[in-house]
C-alpha positions as CSV (number, residue, x, y, z in Angstrom):
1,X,5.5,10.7,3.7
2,X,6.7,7.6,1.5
3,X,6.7,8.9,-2.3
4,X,6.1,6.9,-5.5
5,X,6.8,7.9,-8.7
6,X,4.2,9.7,-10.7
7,X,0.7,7.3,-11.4
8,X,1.0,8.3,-15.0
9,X,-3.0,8.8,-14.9
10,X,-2.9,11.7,-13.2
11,X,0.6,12.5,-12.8
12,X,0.5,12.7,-9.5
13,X,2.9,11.1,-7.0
14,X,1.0,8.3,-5.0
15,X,1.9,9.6,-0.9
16,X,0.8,7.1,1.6
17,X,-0.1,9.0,4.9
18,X,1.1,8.1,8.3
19,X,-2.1,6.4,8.8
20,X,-2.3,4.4,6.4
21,X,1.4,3.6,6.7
22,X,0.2,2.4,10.5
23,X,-3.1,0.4,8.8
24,X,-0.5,-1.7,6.8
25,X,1.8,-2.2,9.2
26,X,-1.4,-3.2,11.6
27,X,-2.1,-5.7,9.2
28,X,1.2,-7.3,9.0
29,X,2.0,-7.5,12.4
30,X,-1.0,-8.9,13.4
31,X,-0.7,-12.3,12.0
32,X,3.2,-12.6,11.8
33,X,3.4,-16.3,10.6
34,X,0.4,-16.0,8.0
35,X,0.8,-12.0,6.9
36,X,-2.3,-10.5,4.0
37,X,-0.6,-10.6,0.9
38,X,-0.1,-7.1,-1.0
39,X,-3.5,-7.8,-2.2
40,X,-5.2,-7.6,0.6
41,X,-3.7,-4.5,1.9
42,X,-4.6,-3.2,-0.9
43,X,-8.5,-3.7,-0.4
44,X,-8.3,-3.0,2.7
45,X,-6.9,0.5,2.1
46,X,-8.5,1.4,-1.2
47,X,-11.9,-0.4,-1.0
48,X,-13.1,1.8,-4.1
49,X,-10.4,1.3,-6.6
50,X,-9.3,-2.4,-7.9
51,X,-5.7,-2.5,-7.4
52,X,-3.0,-5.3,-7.6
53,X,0.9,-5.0,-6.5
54,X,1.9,-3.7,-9.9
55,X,-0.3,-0.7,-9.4
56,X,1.7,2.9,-8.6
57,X,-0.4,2.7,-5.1
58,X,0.9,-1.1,-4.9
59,X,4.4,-0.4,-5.2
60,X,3.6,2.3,-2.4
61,X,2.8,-0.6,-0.2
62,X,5.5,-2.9,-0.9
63,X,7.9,0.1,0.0
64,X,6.3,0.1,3.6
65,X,6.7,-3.6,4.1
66,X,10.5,-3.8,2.9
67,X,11.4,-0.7,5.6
């Protein structure tokens, strides 16, 4: 599992799990040339919560996309 540092809220680490590790890679690969920007992924994995890439579960994202 891809580990974050701490969201200093809880204290918990934020741990993205292998499917939604496979959702954001789905999403990426499946418009190459135009991809959803962190945004977007964002939404689309955490409909509830109103996150941004500076977010802890943000930062979880972008360290999918650069591996």
């Amino acid at each position: 599992m891809e580990e974050i540092k701490s969201d200093t809220k809880s204290g918990n680490p934020v741990i993205l799990t292998q499917e939604q590790k496979a959702k954001i890679l789905g999403l990426i690969n499946s418009n190459v040339t135009n991809p959803p920007s962190v945004k977007d992924i964002l939404d689309n994995l955490f409909p509830d919560k109103k996150l941004d890439g500076r977010s802890f579960e943000g930062k979880a994202v972008k360290s999918i996309w650069q591996h």
